[in-house]
C-alpha positions as CSV (number, residue, x, y, z in Angstrom):
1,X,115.8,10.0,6.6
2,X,118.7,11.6,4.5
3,X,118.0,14.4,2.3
4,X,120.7,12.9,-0.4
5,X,118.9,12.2,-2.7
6,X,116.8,15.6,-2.8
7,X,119.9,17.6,-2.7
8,X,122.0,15.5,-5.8
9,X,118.7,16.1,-7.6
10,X,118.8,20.0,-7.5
11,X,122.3,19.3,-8.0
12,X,121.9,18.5,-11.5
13,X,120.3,21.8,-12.4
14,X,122.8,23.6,-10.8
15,X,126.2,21.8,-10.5
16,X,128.2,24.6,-8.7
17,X,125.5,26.2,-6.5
18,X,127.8,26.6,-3.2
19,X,125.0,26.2,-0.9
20,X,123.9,22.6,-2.0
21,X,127.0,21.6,-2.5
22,X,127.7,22.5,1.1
23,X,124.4,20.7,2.4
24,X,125.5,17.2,0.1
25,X,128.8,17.1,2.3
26,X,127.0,17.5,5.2
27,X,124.9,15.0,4.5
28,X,127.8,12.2,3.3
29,X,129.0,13.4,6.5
30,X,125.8,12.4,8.6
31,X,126.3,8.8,7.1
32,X,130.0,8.6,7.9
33,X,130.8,9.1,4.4
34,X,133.8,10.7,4.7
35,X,135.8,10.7,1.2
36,X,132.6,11.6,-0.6
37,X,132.0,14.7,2.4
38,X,135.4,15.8,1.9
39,X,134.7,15.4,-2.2
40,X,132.3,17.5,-2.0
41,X,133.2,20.3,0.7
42,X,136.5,20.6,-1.9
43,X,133.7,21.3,-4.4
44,X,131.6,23.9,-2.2
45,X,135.4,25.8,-1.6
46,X,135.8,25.6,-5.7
47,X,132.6,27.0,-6.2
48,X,132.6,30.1,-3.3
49,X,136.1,30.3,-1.8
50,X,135.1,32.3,1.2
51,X,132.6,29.6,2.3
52,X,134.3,29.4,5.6
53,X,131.9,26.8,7.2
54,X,133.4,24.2,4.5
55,X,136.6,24.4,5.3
56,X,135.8,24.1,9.1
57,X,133.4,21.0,8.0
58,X,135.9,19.4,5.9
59,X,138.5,19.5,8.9
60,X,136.2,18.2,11.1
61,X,136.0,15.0,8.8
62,X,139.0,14.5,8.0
63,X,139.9,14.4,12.1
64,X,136.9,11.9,12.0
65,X,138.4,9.9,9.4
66,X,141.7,10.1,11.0
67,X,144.4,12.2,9.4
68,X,144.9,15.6,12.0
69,X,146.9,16.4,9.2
70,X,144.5,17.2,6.4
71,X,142.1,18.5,9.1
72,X,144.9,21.3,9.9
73,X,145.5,22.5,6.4
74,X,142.2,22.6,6.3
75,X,142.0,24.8,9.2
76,X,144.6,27.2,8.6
77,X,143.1,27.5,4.8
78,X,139.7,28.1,6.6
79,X,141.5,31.1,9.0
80,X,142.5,32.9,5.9
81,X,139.1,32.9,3.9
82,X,137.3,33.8,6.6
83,X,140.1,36.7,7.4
84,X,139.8,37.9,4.1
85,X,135.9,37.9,4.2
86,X,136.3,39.9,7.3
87,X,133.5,36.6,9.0
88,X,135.2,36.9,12.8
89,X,132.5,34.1,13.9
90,X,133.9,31.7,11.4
91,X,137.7,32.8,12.3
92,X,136.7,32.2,15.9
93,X,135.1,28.9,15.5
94,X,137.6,27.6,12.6
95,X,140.4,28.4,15.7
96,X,139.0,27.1,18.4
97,X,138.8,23.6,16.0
98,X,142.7,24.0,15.0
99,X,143.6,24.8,18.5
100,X,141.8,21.8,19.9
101,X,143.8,19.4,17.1
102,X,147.3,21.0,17.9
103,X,146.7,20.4,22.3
């Protein structure tokens, strides 16, 4: 059972709290929703933009929806929030994901 609806609930109290906007696009992701997971990973890295995990989520839907090319700029946008937050298990992870989409 998806926990949508729980999560766009809380959502209305607090529009731009990072965390739950995070948890929404991994749930759109879950049911193959990709544009409204991407809509709403774009909103978690509006809201916090050194929530590294988005950036890495959001590329790994857009290679599931099909355009590598989104997925990399999402990638490399990913490598420098997480440099600048200083997160090396994010930059690790985030690299390993670009690496595996350039061959």
């Amino acid at each position: 059972m998806s926990r949508l609806p729980a999560i766009l609930k809380l959502l209305e109290r607090t529009p731009n709290d990072a965390e739950l906007l995070y948890a929404a696009g991994m749930e759109h992701k879950k049911l193959g929703q990709w544009a409204d997971a991407v809509r709403f990973f774009d909103r978690t890295i509006a809201a916090d933009a050194g929530y590294c995990y988005a950036y890495y989520q959001r590329g790994q839907t857009l290679e599931q929806a099909g355009d590598p090319a989104g997925a990399r700029e999402s990638y490399t946008r990913g490598l420098d929030a997480a440099g600048k937050k200083g997160d090396q298990k994010a930059f690790g992870e985030i690299q390993l994901a670009l690496d595996l989409l350039t061959g």
